[in-house]
Structure formats: structure tokens, C-alpha cells
Legacy VTK file of the C-alpha trace (Angstrom):
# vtk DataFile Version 3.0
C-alpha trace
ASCII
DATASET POLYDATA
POINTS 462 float
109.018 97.855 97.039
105.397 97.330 98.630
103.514 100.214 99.621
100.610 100.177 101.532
97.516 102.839 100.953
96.671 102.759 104.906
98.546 104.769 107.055
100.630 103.130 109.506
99.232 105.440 112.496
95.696 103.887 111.895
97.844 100.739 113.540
99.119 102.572 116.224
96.096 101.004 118.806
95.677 98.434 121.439
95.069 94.607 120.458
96.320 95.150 117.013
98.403 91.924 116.186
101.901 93.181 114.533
104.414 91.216 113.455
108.267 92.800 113.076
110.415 90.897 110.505
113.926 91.486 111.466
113.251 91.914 115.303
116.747 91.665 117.180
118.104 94.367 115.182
119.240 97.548 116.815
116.412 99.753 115.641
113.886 97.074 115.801
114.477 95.546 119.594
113.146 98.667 121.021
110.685 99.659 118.832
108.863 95.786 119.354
109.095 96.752 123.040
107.913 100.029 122.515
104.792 98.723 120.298
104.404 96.344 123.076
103.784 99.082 125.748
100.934 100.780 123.402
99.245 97.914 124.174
99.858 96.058 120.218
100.213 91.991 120.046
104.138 91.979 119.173
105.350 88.830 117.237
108.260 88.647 115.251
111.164 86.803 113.661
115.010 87.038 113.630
117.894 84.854 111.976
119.589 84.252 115.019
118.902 83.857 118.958
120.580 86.782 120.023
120.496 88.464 123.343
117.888 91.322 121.918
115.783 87.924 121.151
115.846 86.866 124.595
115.361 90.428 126.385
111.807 90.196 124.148
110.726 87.206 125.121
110.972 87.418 128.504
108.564 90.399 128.300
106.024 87.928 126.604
106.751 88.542 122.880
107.362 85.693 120.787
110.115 85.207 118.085
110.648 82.802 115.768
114.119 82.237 114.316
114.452 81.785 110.712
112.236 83.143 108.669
108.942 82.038 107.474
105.603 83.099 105.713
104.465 80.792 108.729
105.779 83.228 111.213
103.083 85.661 110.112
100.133 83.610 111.865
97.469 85.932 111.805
98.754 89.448 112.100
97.356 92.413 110.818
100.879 94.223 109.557
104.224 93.770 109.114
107.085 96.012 110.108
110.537 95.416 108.755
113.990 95.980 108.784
115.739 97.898 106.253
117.786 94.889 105.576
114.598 92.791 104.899
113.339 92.935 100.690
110.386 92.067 99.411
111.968 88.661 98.374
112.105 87.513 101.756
109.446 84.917 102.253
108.038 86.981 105.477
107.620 89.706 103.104
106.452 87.478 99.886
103.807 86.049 102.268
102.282 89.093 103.436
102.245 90.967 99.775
100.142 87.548 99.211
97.837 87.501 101.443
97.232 91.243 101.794
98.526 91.980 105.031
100.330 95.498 104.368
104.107 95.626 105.090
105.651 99.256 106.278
109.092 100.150 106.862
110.655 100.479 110.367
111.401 104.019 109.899
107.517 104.771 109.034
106.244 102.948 112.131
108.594 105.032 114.501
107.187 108.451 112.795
104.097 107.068 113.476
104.748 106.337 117.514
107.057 109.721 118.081
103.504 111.520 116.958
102.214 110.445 120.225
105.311 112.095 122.432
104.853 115.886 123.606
108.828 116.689 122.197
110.404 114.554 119.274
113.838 115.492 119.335
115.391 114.257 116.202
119.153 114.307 115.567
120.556 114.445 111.889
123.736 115.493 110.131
126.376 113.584 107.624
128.339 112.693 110.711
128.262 113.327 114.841
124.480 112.086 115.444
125.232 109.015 117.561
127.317 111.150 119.733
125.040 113.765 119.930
122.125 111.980 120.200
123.821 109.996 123.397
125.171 113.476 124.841
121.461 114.752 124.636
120.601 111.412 126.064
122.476 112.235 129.151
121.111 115.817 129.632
117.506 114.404 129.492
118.337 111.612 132.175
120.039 114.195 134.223
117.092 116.098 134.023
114.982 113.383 135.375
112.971 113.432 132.024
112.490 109.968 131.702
113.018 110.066 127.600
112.294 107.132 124.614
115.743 107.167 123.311
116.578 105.385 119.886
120.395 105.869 118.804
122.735 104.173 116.398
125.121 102.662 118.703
125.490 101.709 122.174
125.751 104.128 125.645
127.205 102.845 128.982
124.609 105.037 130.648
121.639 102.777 128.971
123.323 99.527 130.297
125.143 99.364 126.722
122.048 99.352 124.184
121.484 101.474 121.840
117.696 102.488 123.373
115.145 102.921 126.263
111.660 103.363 126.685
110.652 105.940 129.176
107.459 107.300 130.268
107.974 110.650 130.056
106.991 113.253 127.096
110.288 113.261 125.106
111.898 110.695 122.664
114.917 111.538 121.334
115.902 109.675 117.908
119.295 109.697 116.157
117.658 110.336 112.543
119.676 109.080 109.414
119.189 110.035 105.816
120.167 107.199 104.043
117.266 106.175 101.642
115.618 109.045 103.267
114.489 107.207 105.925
114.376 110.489 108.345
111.534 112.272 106.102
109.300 109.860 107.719
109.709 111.385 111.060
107.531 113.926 113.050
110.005 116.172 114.686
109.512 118.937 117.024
113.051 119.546 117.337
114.717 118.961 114.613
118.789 118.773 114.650
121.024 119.517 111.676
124.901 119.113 112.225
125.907 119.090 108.628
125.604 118.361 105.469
128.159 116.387 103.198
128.721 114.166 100.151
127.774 110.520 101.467
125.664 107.610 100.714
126.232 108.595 96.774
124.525 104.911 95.719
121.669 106.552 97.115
121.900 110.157 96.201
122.423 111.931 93.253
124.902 114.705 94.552
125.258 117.420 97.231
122.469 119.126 95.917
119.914 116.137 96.417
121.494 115.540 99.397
121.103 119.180 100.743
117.455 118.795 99.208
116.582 115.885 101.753
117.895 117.364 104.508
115.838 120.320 103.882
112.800 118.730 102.981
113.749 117.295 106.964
113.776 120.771 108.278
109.911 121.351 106.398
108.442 118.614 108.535
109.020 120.665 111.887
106.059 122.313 112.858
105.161 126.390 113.801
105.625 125.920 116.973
108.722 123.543 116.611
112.233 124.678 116.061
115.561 123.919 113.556
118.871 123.741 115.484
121.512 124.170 112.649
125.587 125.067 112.756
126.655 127.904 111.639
130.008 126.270 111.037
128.918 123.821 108.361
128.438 125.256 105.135
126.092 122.060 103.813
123.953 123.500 106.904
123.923 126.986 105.728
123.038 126.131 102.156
119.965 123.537 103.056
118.611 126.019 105.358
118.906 129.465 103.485
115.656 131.282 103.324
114.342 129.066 105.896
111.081 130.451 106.916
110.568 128.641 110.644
111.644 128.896 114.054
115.810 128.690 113.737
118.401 128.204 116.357
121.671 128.539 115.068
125.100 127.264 116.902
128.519 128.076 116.665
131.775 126.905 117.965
133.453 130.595 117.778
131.124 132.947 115.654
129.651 135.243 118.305
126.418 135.987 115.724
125.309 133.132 116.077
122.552 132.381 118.606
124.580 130.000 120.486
128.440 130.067 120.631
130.931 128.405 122.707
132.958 130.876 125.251
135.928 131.155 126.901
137.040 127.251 125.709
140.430 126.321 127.445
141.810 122.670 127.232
142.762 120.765 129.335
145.230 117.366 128.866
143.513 117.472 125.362
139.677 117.838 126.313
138.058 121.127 126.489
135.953 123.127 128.694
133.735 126.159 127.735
130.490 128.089 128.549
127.906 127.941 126.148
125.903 131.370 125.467
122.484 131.512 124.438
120.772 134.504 123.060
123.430 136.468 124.507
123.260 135.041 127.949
125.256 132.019 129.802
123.269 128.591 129.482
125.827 126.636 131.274
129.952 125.601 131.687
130.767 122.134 130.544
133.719 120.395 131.211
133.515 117.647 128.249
135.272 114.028 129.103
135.588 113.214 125.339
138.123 115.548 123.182
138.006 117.704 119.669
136.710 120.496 118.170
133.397 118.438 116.927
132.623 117.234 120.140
132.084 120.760 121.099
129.585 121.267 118.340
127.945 118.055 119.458
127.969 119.456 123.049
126.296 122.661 121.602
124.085 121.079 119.328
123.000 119.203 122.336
122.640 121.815 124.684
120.365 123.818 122.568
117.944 121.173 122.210
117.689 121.080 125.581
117.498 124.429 125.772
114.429 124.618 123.564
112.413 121.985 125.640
113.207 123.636 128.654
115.727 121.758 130.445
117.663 123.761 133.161
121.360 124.719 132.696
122.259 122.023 135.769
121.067 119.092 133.785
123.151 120.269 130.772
126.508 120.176 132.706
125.664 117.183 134.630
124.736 115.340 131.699
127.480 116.873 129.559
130.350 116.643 132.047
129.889 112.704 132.652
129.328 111.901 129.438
132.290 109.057 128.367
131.341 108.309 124.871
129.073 106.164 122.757
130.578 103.245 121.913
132.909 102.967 118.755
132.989 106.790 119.307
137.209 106.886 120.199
135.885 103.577 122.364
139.346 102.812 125.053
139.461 99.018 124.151
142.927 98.207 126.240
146.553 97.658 126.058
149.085 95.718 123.775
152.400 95.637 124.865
152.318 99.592 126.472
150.816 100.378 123.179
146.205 102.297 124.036
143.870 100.454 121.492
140.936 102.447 120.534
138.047 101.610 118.116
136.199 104.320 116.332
133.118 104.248 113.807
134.385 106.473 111.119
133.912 105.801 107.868
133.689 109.526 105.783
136.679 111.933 105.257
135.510 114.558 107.529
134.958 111.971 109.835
138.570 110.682 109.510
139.890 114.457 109.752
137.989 115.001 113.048
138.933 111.744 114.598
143.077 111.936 113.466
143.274 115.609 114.744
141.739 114.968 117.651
144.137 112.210 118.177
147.330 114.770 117.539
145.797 116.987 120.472
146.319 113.622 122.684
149.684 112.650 124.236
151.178 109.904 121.745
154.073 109.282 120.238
153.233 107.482 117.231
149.644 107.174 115.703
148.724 104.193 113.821
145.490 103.711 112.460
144.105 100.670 110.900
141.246 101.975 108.387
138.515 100.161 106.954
136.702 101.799 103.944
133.527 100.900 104.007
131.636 100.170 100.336
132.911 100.590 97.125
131.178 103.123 96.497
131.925 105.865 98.737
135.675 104.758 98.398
135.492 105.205 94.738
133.311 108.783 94.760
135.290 110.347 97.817
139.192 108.785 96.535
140.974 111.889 97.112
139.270 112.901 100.335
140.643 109.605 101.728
144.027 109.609 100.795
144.278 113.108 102.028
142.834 112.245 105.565
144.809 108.992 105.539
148.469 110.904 105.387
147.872 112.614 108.873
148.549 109.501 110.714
152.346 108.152 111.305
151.254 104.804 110.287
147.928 104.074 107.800
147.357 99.912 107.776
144.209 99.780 105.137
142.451 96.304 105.522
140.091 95.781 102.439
136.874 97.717 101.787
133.993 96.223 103.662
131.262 95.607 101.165
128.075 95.690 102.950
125.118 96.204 100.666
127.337 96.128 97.356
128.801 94.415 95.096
132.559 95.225 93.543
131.647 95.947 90.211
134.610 97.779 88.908
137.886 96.089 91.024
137.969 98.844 93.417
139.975 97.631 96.494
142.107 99.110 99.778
145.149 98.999 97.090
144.339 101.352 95.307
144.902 103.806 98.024
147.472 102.126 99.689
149.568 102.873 96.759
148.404 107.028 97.196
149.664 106.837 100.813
153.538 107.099 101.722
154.501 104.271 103.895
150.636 102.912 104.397
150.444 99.181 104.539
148.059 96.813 102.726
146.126 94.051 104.879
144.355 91.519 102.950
142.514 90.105 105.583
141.961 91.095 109.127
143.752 88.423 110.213
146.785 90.320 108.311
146.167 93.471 109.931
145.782 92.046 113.622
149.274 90.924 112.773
150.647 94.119 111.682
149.404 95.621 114.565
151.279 93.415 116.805
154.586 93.965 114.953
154.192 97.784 114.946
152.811 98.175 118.549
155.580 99.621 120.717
154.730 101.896 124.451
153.776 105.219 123.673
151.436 104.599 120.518
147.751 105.174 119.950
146.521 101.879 118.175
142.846 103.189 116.621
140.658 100.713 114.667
138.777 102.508 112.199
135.518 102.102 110.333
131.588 101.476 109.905
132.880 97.677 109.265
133.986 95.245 111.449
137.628 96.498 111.467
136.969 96.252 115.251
137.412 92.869 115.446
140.847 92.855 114.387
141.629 95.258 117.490
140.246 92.993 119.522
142.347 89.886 118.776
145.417 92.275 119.198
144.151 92.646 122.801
143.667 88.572 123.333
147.380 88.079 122.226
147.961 89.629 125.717
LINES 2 464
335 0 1 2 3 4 5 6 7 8 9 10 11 12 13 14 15 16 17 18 19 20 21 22 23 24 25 26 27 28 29 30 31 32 33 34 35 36 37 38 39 40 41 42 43 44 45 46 47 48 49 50 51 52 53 54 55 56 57 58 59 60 61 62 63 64 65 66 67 68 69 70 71 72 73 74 75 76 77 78 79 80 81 82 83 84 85 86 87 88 89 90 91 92 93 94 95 96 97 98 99 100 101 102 103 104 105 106 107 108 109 110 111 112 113 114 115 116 117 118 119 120 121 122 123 124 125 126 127 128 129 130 131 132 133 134 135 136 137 138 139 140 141 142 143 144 145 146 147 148 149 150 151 152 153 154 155 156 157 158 159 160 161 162 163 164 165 166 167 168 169 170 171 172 173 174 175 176 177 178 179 180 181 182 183 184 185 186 187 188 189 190 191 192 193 194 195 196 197 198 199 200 201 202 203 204 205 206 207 208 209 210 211 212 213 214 215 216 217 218 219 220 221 222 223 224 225 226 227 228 229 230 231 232 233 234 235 236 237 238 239 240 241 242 243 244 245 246 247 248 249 250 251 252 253 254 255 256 257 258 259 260 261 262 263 264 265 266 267 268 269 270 271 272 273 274 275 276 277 278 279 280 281 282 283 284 285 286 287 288 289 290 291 292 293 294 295 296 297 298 299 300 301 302 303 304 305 306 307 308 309 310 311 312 313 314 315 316 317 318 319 320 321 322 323 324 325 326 327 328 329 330 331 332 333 334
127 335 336 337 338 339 340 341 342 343 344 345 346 347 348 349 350 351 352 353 354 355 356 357 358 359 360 361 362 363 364 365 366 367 368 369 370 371 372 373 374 375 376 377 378 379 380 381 382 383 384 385 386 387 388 389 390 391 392 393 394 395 396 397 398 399 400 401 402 403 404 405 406 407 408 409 410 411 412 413 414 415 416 417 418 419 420 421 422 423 424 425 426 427 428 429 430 431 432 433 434 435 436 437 438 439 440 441 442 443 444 445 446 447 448 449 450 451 452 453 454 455 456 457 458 459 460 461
């Protein structure tokens, strides 16, 4: 991996010629069109001619498609995707001519330093929804935020981002690869802390170890919003010496708790107390426990960069969801079909319990592992969370960045799971949805893969 002495901020200037490798991707869309605000020369390249691809160039940015050491022309960095090695001839050509190469996470530290209030959302799991419920509060609020998050929000015209020209971005901030340590938060978010990208990580411990080294790059006059609730959050932040604002779903110690939560047809409403006091009464659209904790962890932050307690419930109280979060997709044959991105055991538990709370006869969920991996390391966990539904259909594990060096395969825990059914191919489990569908059931699609797709062709049978 390529790393340049210069510091990417030094770049970070009008007339600069940059050039993004990787451009249409969901992180890199907005920050070209971000770049391209500051006044930079954006250029970039992308293997396909995608809708992100068009949106740049009609604001003037050209993209090539393919990729080339050509492409480069004559720019003075590079900024690539994760995705993107140094094998890639983009990448190859730059390392040989000297043109330094940075990574997209360093380039967005680098352009949140130049925002009044970088509110930065981590945790194992929940950041895309709390990112996109915080989203909401700050629009309510007439803020005018830079949002970034990992997924896409019918209040930002279905992307994933928006550039604003106000003094707050808000970034969903992942630790994979620890790609969030090159952030400048003022805010920074922890929701927990759990066993997960273990081809990355060594253990909890390095884990916990990242996500406080996170917590470290807040500033004295920034602030830590952590749950109580989590003990992964507890443990990374013990002895913390900075400004800390815990929350809590029920402990009354903590420095904000939910109160007086009643639900209704499955979806819960609550006040939320701060330093003793009421903040605001929410009336949440999307149901389960951890959505209330994402409400929470969302309210403080706004709390801490002064929003008003009228933003929080308007923005709260018509939020619907980011999408793949329990995503409505349709009908088949009287049976709902809804999509969800979760891909971790606790994930899994929160999603399926939820889901009892709701008013179904029959759940049956269609689960994609995703990587061999974390199938392999978290086994157990799995099968565990996979018993709670009344039907478990396990399509194959999607590989994504690995390879299947031991065998592992869906199989394995189909055979660990009364009555679950093995899908080869998603063509196989679009099938067995359509034979098990009957009125009354909650169809969910399930996983980081593209397990969605096979909900979709159920819906296109009609």
C-alpha cells in the first residue's frame, strides 16, 4: 500500500487538479462533488456509466469509464476507493510517475476539518440508521448539513449524501480497516462495540482498541456520546478522560435515558431526558428496542450542537427508514416483503425480535451470510439468531472480498437449524419464497449481499 509523506489537507485548495479513481461509488460521488465546491479540478474514472456518473458530469466533472493510467492526465493526486489496489493501472501509473495516491477516507478527514461540527457516527451495527435519523433532525432544524451515510434516505431524494452550506457534516464512520481513525470529529458517536470484521482485526480487544483510539481524536472542547447499554461501549471508554455523554434506553444514571416508552401497533413512543430534564417526546415510525437507542444516540448529538427539542421530534417522528433498514418492498400473494441489511448476530437478534413485536403470522426470513469469514468466526451466534424465525431459507454465503479457503458454505448451518432450508442459488430461494408465501406472513430478505435481489423477483412474479 502507497503512502504519501504530504498531507492530504495541503490539497485541500482551489485549482488543485484531483483525480478520484473509483468515482460513482457511494462514498466517492459526493465527496468529487464536494471537492468540486472547494473550488479543486475534479476528474475521475469509474467501470461503468452509472447514474452517480452522469449526476457528475452534468456539474462539469469529467469521467472516464474504464480505467486507465491515461485517465490521470495531469493531476496533482489521486483519491481512491477502498475497492481500488495498488495493482490497478490508475494506481500503478501514479506510484510511477510520483503523483501521491491517498485513500478516500483520508481526504474526507481532511475536508470535515474545514466544518464548524463533524458529527461522526460509529458502532458495530445501527450507524446508517442513526446517521439518517440525525440527518433528519439537522434538516428539520434548517441546518443545511454535508451528510455522508452508508445507504440511501428518501428524505435526500434516495442517495446516500448531500452537500450543504451550513457548518455541520454529519458522517456515518465505519471501522473496517480503520478507516474512521482518519476522521476529525467533534462529535463523536459510539453505539457499540462487537466481534466483526475478524479478517481485519485481531479480537474484541483490538477491536475495542480502535474504537477507542476513535474516541482520542475528539477534541477538549468536543464531546463522546456512548450507550450505557452496550458493554463493548463501556469497556472502550473506561477511564475516558474527555467530555462524555452517556445514553440509555432504561438506566436512569445515565445522562440521557428514554422515559415513559409505551408502544403502539409495535412502534414506540417515549420522552427523552437529558441531564435530568425533558429534551423532547418522539413518536418513532420505525419499530424495536435499537431504534430507540438510535433515536437517543441521535438526539444527543443534536443536543450537543445545539439543536432545539422541536427539530428533534420533527425530524425523529417522520423519519421512515434508510433503505435496506426493514425496507417495505411489496406484496406476494397477501404475503409483506421486506429487505433488511443485516449481516452480524446482534444484528439478526434486533431485526427478528423486532419482527415478533409486529402483527404476523408466520416469519420467514431468507438470510444471506455475508463472507466466510465472519460465518466461520461467529458459527454459533448465527445458528442461535437463525432459530427465532418460523422459517430460515439460507442462500449461500456472499463472498465479497474473500476467497473460500476452507469449504465453508450456507450448509453448514442449514444442517444446525431445525426445519431451515438450503438455497443454492438465488434463483432457488426466489422460488422457495414463492412456494412458502401464504397471507399473513412477513417475507424479510436478509443480508449485506445482494440477497435483495431475490425479493425482488418474488415481487415481479406478481
Amino acid at each position: 500500500m502507497f503512502h504519501p509523506s504530504v498531507d492530504i489537507s495541503n490539497y485541500m485548495r482551489p485549482g488543485v487538479r484531483v483525480h478520484l479513481a473509483g468515482i460513482g461509488g457511494v462514498s466517492m460521488c459526493p465527496l468529487a462533488e464536494v471537492l468540486n465546491g472547494m473550488g479543486l479540478a475534479v476528474q475521475g474514472s469509474d467501470m461503468n456509466d452509472s447514474d452517480s456518473v452522469k449526476h457528475l458530469r452534468s456539474l462539469g466533472i469529467q469521467v472516464a469509464v474504464g480505467h486507465s493510467a491515461e485517465n490521470l492526465k495531469d493531476c496533482d493526486l489521486v483519491i481512491r476507493t477502498a475497492a481500488i489496489k495498488d495493482e490497478n493501472p490508475e494506481i500503478a501509473g501514479a506510484i510511477a510517475r510520483g503523483i501521491p495516491v491517498y485513500e478516500r477516507a483520508q481526504a474526507w478527514g481532511a475536508i470535515m476539518r474545514q466544518y464548524r461540527n463533524a458529527l461522526c457516527i460509529s458502532g458495530t451495527h445501527g450507524k446508517t440508521t442513526t446517521t439518517a435519523m440525525a440527518t433528519h433532525i439537522f434538516m428539520a432544524a434548517q441546518a443545511d448539513p454535508t451528510v455522508m451515510i452508508g445507504g440511501t434516505l428518501p428524505l435526500l431524494r434516495n442517495a446516500g449524501y448531500r452537500v450543504g452550506k451550513g457548518e455541520t457534516i454529519i458522517l456515518e464512520s465505519c471501522e473496517y480497516c480503520n478507516s474512521f481513525l482518519n476522521f476529525f470529529p467533534t462529535v463523536a458517536v459510539i453505539l457499540n462495540v462487537a466481534e466483526d470484521h475478524l479478517d481485519f482485526f485481531k479480537d474484541l480487544q483490538d477491536i475495542e482498541h480502535s474504537f477507542r483510539s476513535f474516541a482520542e481524536l475528539v477534541p477538549q472542547n468536543g464531546y463522546v456520546v456512548g450507550n450505557w447499554d452496550d458493554k463493548g461501549a463501556r469497556e472502550t471508554l473506561a477511564g475516558y478522560e474527555g467530555s462524555l455523554l452517556w445514553f440509555s434506553r432504561f438506566d436512569r444514571s445515565a445522562d440521557c435515558y428514554a422515559d415513559n416508552v409505551a408502544y403502539f401497533d409495535g412502534l414506540p413512543a417515549f420522552d427523552i431526558v437529558i441531564r435530568g430534564e425533558k429534551y423532547a417526546h418522539v413518536e418513532l415510525l420505525v419499530g424495536g428496542d435499537h431504534n430507540i437507542s438510535n433515536a437517543l444516540a441521535a438526539a444527543c448529538s443534536a443536543y450537543l450542537l445545539g439543536i432545539g427539542a422541536k427539530a428533534v421530534e420533527n425530524g425523529l417522528n417522520n423519519f421512515l427508514g434508510a433503505g435496506r433498514r426493514f425496507e417495505r418492498k411489496g406484496s406476494y400473494h397477501g404475503a409483506d416483503v421486506y429487505d433488511d441489511y443485516a449481516h452480524h448476530p446482534d444484528e439478526l437478534h434486533a431485526l427478528l425480535t423486532m419482527a415478533r413485536q409486529r402483527p404476523y403470522e408466520r416469519i420467514i426470513c431468507a438470510f444471506q451470510p455475508h463472507t466466510y469469514s465472519r460465518t466461520e468466526k461467529l458459527f454459533d451466534r448465527f445458528v442461535e439468531e437463525l432459530k427465532l424465525p418460523d422459517i430460515t431459507v439460507l442462500a449461500e454465503i456472499y463472498a465479497a472480498r474473500e476467497t473460500n479457503e476452507k469449504g465453508t458454505s450456507s450448509r453448514d448451518l442449514a444442517r444446525e437449524i431445525p426445519g431451515a432450508i438450503y438455497c443454492s442459488s438465488l434463483e432457488k430461494v426466489t422460488d422457495t419464497l414463492a412456494q412458502l408465501a401464504r397471507p399473513g406472513d412477513l417475507i424479510l430478505t436478509v443480508g449485506a449481499g445482494d440477497i435483495f435481489r431475490a425479493g425482488e423477483r418474488l415481487l415481479e412474479r406478481g
